[in-house]
C-alpha positions in Angstrom: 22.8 -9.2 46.7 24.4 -10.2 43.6 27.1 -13.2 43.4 29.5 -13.5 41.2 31.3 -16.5 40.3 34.5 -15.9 38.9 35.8 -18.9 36.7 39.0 -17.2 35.5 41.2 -19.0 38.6 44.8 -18.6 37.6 45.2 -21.7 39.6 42.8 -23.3 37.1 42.3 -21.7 34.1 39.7 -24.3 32.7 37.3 -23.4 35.6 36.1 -25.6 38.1 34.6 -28.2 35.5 37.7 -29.3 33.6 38.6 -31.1 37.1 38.3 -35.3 37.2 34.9 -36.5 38.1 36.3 -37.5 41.0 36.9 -34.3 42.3 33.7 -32.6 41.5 31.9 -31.7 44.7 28.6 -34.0 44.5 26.6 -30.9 44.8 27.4 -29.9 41.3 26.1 -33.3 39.6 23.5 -32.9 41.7 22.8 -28.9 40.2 23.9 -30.3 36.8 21.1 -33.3 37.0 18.3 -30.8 38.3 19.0 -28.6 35.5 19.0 -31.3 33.0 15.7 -32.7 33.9 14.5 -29.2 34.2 15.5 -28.7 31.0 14.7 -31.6 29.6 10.9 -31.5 31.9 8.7 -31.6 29.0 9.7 -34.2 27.3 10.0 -36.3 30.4 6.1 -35.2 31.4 5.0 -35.8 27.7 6.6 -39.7 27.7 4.9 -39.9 31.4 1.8 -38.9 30.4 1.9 -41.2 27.1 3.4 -44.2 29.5 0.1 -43.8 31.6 -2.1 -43.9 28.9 -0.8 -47.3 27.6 -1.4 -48.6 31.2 -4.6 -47.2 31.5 -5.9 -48.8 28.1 -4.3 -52.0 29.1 -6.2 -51.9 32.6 -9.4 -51.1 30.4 -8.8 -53.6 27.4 -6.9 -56.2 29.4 -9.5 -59.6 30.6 -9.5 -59.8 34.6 -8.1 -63.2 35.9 -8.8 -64.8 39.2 -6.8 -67.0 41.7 -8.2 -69.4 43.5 -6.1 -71.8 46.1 -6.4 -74.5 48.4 -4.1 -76.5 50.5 -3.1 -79.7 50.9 -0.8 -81.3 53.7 1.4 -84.2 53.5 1.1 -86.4 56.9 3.2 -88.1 58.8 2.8 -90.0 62.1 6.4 -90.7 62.6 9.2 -88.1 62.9 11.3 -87.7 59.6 14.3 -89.0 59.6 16.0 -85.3 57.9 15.1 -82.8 56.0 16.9 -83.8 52.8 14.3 -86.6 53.1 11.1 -85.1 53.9 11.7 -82.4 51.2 12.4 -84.6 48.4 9.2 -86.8 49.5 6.9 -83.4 49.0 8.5 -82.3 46.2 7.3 -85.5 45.0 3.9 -85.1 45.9 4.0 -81.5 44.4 5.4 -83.0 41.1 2.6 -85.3 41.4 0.0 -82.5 41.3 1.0 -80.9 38.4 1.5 -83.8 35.9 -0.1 -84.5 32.9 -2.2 -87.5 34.1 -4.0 -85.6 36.7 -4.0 -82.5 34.2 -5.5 -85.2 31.6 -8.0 -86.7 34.5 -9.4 -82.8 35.3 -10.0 -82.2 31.9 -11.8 -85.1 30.8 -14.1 -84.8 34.3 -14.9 -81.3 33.6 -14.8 -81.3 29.8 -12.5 -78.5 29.4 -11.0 -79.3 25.8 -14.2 -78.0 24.3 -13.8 -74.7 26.5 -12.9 -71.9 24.9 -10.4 -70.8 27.4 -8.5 -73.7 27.1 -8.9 -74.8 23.8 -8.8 -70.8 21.7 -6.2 -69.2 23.7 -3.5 -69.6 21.2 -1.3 -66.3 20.4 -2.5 -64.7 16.5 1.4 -65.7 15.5 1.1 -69.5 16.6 -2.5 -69.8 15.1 -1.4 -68.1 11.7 1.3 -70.2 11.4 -0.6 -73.5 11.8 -3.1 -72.3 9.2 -0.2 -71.5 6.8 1.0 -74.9 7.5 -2.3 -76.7 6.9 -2.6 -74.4 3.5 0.8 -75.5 2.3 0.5 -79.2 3.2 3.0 -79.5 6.1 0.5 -80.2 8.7 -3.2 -82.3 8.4 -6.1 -80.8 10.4 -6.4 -80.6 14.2 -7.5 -83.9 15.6 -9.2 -84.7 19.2 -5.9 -85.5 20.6 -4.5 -82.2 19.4 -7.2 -80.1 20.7 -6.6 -82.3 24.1 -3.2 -81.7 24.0 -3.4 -77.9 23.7 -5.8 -78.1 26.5 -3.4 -79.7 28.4 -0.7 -77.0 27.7 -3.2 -74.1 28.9 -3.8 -76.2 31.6 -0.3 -76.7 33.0 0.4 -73.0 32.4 -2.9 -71.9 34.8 -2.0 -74.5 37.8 0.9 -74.2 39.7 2.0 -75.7 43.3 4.6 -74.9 46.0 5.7 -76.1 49.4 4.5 -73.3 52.1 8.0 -72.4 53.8 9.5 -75.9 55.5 6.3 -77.1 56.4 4.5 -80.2 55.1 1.6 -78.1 53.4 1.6 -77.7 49.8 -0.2 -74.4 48.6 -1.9 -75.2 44.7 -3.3 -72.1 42.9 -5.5 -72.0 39.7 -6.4 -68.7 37.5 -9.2 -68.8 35.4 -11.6 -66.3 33.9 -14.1 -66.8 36.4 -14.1 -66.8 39.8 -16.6 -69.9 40.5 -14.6 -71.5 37.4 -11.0 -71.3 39.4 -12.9 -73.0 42.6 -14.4 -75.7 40.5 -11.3 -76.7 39.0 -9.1 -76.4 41.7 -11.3 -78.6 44.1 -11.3 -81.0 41.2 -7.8 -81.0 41.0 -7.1 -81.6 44.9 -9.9 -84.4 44.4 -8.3 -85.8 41.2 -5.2 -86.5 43.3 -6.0 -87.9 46.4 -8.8 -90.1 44.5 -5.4 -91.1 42.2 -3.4 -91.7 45.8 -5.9 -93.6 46.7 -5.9 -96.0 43.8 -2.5 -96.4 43.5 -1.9 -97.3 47.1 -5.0 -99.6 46.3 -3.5 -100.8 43.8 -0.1 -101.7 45.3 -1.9 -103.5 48.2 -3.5 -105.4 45.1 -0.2 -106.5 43.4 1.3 -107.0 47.0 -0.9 -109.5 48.1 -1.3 -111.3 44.8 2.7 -112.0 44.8 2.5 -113.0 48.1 0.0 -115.7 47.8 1.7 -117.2 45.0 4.8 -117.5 46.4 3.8 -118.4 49.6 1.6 -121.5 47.4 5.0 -122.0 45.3 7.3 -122.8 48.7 4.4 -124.6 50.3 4.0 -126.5 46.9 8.0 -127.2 46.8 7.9 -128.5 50.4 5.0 -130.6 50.0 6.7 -132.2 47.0 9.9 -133.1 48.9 8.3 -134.3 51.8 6.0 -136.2 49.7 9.3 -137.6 47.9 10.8 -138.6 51.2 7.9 -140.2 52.3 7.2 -142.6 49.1 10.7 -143.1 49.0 11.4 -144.5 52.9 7.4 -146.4 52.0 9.1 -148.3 48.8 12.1 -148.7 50.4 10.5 -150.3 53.7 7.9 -153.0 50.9 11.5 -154.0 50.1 12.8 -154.5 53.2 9.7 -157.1 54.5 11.6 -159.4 51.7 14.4 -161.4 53.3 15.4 -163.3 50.5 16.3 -160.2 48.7 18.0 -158.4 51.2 20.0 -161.3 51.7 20.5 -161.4 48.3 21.4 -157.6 47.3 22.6 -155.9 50.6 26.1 -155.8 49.5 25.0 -154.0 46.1 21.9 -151.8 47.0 22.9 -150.6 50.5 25.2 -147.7 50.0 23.0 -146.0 47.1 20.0 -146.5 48.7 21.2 -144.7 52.1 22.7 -141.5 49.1 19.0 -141.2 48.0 17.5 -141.3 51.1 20.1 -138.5 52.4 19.6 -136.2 49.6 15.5 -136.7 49.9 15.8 -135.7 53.5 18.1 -132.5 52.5 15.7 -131.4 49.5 12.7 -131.7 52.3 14.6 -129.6 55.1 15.5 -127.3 52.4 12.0 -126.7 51.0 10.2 -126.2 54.6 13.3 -124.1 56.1 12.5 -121.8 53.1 8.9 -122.0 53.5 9.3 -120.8 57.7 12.0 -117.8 56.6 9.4 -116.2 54.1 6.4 -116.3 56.7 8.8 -114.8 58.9 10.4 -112.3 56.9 6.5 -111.1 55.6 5.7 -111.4 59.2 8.4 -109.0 60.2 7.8 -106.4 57.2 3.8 -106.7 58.5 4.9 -105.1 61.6 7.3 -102.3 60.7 4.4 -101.2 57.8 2.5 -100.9 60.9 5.0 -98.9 62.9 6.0 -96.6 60.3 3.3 -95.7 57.7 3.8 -94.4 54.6 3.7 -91.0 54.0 0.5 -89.7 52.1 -1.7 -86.4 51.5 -5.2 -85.1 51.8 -6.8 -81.9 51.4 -6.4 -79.2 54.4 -8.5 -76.3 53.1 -10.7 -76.5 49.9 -10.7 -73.8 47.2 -13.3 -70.6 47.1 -14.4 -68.4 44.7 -11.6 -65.3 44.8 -13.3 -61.9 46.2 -11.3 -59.8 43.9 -9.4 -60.3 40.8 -5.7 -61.4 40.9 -5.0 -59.4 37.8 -4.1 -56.9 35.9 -3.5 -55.1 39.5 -4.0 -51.2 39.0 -1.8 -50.2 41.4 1.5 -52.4 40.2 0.6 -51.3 36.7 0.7 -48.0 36.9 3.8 -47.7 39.0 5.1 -49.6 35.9 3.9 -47.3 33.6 4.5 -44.1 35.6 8.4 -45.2 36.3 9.1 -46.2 32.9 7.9 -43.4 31.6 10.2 -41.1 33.6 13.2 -43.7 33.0 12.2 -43.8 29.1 11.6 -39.9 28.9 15.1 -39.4 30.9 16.8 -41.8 28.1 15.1 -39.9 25.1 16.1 -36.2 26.5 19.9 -37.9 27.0 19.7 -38.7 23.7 18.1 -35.7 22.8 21.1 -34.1 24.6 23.7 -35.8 22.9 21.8 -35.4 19.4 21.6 -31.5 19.5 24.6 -31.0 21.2 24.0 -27.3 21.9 25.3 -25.1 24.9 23.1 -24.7 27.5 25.0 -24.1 30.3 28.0 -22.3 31.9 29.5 -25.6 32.9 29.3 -26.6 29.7 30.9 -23.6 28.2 34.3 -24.1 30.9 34.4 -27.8 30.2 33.3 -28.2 26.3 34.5 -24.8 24.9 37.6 -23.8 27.8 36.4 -20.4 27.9 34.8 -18.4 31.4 30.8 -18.0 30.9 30.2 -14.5 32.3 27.1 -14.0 32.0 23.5 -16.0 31.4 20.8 -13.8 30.0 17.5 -14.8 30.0 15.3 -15.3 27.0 12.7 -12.4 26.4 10.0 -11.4 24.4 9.8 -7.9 24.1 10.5 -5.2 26.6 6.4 -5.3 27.3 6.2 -8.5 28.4 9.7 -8.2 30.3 8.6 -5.0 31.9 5.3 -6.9 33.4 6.5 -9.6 34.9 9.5 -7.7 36.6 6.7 -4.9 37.5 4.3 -7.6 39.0 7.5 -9.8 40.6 8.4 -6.1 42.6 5.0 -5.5 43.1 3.9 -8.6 44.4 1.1 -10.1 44.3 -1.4 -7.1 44.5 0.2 -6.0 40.8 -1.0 -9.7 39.2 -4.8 -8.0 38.3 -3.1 -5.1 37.1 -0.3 -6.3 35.2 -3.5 -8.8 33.8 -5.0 -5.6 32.5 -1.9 -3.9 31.1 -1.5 -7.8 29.4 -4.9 -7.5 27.2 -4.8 -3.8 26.8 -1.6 -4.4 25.1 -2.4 -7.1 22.6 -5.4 -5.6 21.9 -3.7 -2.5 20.9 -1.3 -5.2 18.8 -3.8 -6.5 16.9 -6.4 -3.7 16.0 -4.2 -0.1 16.9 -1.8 1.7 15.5 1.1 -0.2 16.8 1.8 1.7 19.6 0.6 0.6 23.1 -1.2 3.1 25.2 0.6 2.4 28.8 4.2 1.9 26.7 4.6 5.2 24.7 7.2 5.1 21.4 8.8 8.2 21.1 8.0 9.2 16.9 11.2 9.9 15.3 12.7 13.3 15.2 15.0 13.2 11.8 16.3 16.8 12.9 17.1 16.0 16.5 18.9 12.7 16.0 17.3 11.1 19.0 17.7 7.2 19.5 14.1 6.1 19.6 12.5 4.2 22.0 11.4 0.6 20.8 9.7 -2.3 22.0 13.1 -3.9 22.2 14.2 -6.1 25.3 17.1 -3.4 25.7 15.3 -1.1 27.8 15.1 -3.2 30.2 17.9 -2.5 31.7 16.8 1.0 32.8 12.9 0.1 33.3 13.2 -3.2 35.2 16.9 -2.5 37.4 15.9 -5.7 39.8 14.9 -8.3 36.8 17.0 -10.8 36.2 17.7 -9.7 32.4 19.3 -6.7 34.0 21.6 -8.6 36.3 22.8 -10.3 33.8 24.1 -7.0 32.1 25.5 -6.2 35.4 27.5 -9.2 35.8 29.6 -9.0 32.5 30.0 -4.7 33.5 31.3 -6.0 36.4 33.8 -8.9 35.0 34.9 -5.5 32.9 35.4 -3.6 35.8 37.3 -5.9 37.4 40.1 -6.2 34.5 40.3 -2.4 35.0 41.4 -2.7 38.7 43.7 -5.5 37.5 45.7 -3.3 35.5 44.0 -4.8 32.2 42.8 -1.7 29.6 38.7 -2.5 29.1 37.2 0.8 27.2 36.8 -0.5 23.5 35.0 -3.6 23.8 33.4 -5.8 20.7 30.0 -7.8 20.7 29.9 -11.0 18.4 28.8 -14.2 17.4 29.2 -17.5 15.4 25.8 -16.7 13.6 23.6 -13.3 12.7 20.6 -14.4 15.1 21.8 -15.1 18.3 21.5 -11.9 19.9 25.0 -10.2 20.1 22.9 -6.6 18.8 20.8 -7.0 21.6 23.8 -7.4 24.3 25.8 -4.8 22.8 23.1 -2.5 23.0 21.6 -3.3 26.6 25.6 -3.0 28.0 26.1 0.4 26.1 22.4 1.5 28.1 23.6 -0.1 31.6 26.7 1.6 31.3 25.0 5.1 29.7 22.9 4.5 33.0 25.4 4.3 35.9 26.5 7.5 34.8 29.3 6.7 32.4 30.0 7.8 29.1 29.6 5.7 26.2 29.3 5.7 23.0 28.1 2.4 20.5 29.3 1.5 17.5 27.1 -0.3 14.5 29.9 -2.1 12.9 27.3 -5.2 11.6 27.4 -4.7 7.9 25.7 -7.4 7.3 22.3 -6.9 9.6 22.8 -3.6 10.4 20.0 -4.2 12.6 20.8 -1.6 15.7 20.8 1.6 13.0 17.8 0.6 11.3 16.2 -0.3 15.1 17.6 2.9 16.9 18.5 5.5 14.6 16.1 4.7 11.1 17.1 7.9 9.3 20.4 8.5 9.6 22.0 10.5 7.0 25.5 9.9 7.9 27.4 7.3 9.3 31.1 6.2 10.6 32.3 5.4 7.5 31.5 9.1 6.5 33.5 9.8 10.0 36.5 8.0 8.7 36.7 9.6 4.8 36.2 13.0 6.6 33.0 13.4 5.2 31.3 13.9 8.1 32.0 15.0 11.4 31.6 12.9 14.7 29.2 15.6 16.2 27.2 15.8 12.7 27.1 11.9 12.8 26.2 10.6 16.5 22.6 10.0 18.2 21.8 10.5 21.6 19.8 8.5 24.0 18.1 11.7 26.0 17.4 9.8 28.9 20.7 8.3 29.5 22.9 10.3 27.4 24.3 7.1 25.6 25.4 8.0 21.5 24.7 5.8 18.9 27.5 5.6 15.6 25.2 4.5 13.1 25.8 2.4 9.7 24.2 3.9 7.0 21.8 1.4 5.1 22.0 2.7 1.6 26.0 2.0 1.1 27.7 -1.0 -0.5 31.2 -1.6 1.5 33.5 -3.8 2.1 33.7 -3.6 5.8 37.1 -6.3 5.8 39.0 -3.9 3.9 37.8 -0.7 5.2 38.1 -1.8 9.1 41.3 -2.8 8.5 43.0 0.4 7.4 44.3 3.2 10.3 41.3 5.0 9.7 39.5 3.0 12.0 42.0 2.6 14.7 42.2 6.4 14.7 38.6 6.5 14.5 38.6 4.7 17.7 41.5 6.4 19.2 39.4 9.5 18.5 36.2 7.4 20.7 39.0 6.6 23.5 39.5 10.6 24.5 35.8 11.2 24.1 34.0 8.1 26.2 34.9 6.0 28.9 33.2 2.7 26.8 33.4 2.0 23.2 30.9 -0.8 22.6 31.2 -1.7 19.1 28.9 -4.7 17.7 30.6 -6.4 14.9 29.3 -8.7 12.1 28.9 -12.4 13.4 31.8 -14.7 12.4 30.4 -17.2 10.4 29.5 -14.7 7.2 31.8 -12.3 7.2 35.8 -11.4 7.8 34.8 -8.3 9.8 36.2 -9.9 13.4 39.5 -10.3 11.9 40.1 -7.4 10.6 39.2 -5.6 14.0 39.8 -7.7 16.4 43.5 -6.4 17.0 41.8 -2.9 17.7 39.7 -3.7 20.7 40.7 -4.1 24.7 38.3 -7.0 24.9 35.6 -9.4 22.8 32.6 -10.9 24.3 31.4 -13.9 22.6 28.1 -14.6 22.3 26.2 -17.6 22.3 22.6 -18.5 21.8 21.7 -20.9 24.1 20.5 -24.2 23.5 20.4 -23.9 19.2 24.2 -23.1 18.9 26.0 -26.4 18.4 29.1 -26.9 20.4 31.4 -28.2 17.5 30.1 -24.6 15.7 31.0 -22.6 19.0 34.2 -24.1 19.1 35.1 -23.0 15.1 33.9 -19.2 15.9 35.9 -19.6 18.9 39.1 -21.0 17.0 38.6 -18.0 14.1 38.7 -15.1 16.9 41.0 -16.7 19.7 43.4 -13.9 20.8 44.0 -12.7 24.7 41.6 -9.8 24.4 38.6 -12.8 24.4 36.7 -12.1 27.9 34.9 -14.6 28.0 31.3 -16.8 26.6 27.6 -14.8 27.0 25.2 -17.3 27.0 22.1 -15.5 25.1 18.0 -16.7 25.5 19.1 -18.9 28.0 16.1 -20.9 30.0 15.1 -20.0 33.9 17.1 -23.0 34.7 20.6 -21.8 33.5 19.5 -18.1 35.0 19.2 -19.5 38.2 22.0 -21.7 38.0 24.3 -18.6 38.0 22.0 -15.8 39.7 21.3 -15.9 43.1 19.1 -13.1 45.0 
């Protein structure tokens, strides 16, 4: 069954979407975002497809790399003393590993500067710019230490190192070109370092024990000295003694500065050997806690192997890349496609941008062949597919090499002395042919947003068809209404008032002879002037194509309003289809005259700052409401629901 959705709320006028965001049920974003990537679907697909494409010719162009590792653990036989401590000390070691000097040593072992990999892997802008330089004199040629230097760079950039969680194992990685390459290198590397630990600890020991030894032979030379001193001193002192004549002699006088010397002789040689015992101790002492808590080195826990598979480009992670930002960038280019065109494409968009109820969505159509096929073969099901198939190729073959007329589709030829409406290929028919298509429930809905004004008391019988522009339909809604109508029984008559297209009287009744205007000068009379539909019974008031009028000043005289009184006592619908807004001054002159105005929008190509001027040159009460014309299957089913 048919819903309607009625969006003239007299608690709020705007419709539903001129509430705050806030407000909004999340169901209708959600509608609104399916029907904007619907909408927007091949765009999205076509930067999709083009994003995949990249990916795949970077996969195809792009060199393979491979990852080698290997492990190395930092030992320790004594606990740590925290964990501030211990990290700092493998951070060290980790710092260590990637330097330049082990980077240099590597290099030089393995002859690497002369590789191509490391030596030519320079981006086209940074080797472009040192030849510029060299041409222009700012720069001499590349020397040995240069090419050493960039090989060093490359270097750096391929090894990396990092603790494994908060354990004393440092993980080192190295990508290369090759996978043997990457295991060379990296065993190199973890050899390079612990050959360099080794030297330097070496080394250490070296300059420890040399500094040592020569201080220990500095104190032992200093005590030697002042015990020598004391010695000679005490020998020369006793030679003078064995004299007793000069003792006698001097022991008032030499007494007291002999006993000084001999004091300060004794001090110097205490001094000297009690410094001489506290350094053996003290080295003595820092012999035994080297011993009881070593110092912290590394070795190698697991050497590097050739890598099984390459580290990168990974298929998988670049696709996804490619595939997502493809749909992100095709999403951003229909927004901005969106917000570029801005054209009205849907009914929410009609209550919030325009503040007028969208009563209707009619689907965009072909012809009434194609229409009638797939609304045969959708009631069918899917036993009519071969069939409608057939009908399909027997009617474009009959397009492109009969007479025009299709054999399963019959035109009925035009009778100029019966004044019968003929039968096109014209979506219109449609509405009598195909009752459950959703072109024909369209129809319905705005007969029954009429109807419902009737019940409310509000007069609905004369009831004008236009648009902003010529070409967006409003002939072929006023003419599929006045058939639905013609069809439900009632009587109804439609009125070619388009003097600018005149496109229903040249589509429906080609040889008209008179015309309203001939009605309203009492030329002609309304019998002698109206065609009939036979099938339906609706009548047709033609405008004749061979006259040059003025249709502002003649619609706006009381001709026409009797002229439509007249139309009032003789039909229950008056469906007049006036000239489109932009053009011509027909609207205003007639839009007093009529119960109610439908205005119709092609959806999609009419601009909303354009739908809002027609809108603003025909705003009166009688204004029913928007028809949104050639509308997509997404704004169809947006409003339509079976």
């Amino acid at each position: 069954m048919l819903q309607i959705t009625r969006e003239n709320n007299p608690a709020n006028p705007d419709g539903p979407d001129s509430l705050p965001p806030e407000f909004r049920l999340p169901t209708e974003s959600l509608a609104e975002a399916v029907a904007f990537v619907r909408r927007r679907l091949s765009i999205i697909l076509l930067t999709c497809s083009l994003s995949l494409g990249v990916g795949l010719l970077y996969l195809i162009a792009a060199s393979p790399t491979f990852t080698a590792d290997a492990q190395l653990v930092v030992d320790s036989k004594a606990a740590p003393t925290d964990a501030t401590s211990v990290s700092t000390i493998v951070e060290s070691h980790i710092a260590i590993i990637k330097s330049e000097n082990i980077a240099r040593a590597v290099i030089q072992q393995l002859d690497l500067a002369e590789d191509p990999e490391f030596a030519g892997n320079d981006s086209v802008v940074r080797t472009v710019g040192r030849s510029i330089s060299r041409l222009l004199g700012w720069s001499g040629p590349e020397t040995k230490s240069d090419a050493m230097s960039h090989a060093v760079e490359s270097f750096e950039r391929k090894l990396s190192a990092e603790r494994v969680g908060l354990t004393y194992i440092i993980k080192v990685t190295f990508a290369s070109g090759e996978r043997e390459r990457a295991a060379q290198i990296l065993n190199a590397v973890a050899e390079t370092y612990v050959a360099a630990q080794l030297d330097a600890k070496y080394n250490s020991s070296l300059r420890s024990e040399k500094w040592v030894k020569d201080r220990l032979n500095l104190l032992s030379s200093r005590a030697s000295a002042a015990k020598k001193a004391l010695a000679d001193y005490q020998r020369d002192r006793k030679d003078i003694a064995d004299s007793a004549d000069a003792i006698s002699a001097n022991t008032s006088q030499s007494t007291p500065g002999t006993q000084r010397e001999l004091r300060e002789l004794g001090a110097a040689a205490e001094t000297a050997a009690t410094t001489y015992d506290n350094f053996l101790r003290a080295l003595r002492y820092m012999d035994a806690q080297q011993q009881a808590t070593p110092v912290l080195d590394a070795h190698v826990l697991s050497g590097a192997r050739p890598p099984l598979r390459a580290s990168s480009p990974k298929a998988g992670i670049v696709l996804a890349i490619a595939t997502i930002g493809g749909a992100l960038l095709g999403i951003a280019i229909a927004m901005l496609r969106d917000q570029s065109d801005r054209g009205v494409r849907t009914c929410e968009e009609v209550s919030k941008e325009l503040r007028m109820p969208c009563i209707a969505v009619i689907p965009r159509v072909r012809s009434h062949s194609a229409l009638m096929r797939s609304a045969c073969i959708e009631e069918q099901g899917p036993k009519a597919r071969l069939a409608g198939l057939r009908a399909e190729l027997v009617s474009r073959t009959y397009a492109l090499f009969g007479s025009g007329t299709h054999r399963h589709e019959p035109v009925l030829a035009f009778d100029r002395g019966s004044r019968n409406i003929a039968r096109t290929d014209s979506p219109i028919w449609t509405v009598t042919d195909a009752m459950r298509s959703r072109f024909t429930e369209a129809f319905l809905e705005i007969k029954l947003t009429l109807d419902s004004m009737n019940r409310n008391g509000q007069r609905s019988q004369v009831i004008g068809i236009t648009s902003t522009y010529p070409d967006e339909g409003k002939s072929t809604v006023a003419a599929a209404l006045a058939l639905l109508m013609a069809r439900g029984g009632a009587r109804v008559i439609l009125v070619d008032c388009d003097s600018g297209k005149r496109s229903l009287s040249a589509e429906l009744a080609p040889g008209a002879e008179f015309d309203f205007l001939d009605v309203m000068a009492g030329r002609a009379s309304l019998r002698e002037t109206t065609w009939i539909e036979p099938t339906t019974q609706l009548a047709l008031l033609p405008l004749g194509n061979n006259r040059e009028i003025y249709p502002s000043e003649v619609l706006s005289t009381g001709s026409f309003d009797r002229l439509l009184q007249t139309l009032r006592e003789s039909y229950e619908y008056v469906i007049v289809d006036l000239s489109a807004v932009a053009p011509s001054a027909d609207v205003q002159a007639t839009v007093c005259a009529l119960d109610s105005l439908i205005f119709v929008i092609e959806a999609s190509r009419t601009k909303i700052d354009v739908a809002k001027r027609g809108l603003d040159v025909i705003r009166h009460e009688n204004v029913v409401g928007v028809v949104l014309n050639k509308a997509r299957s997404d704004g169809v089913s947006a409003r339509f629901t079976a």
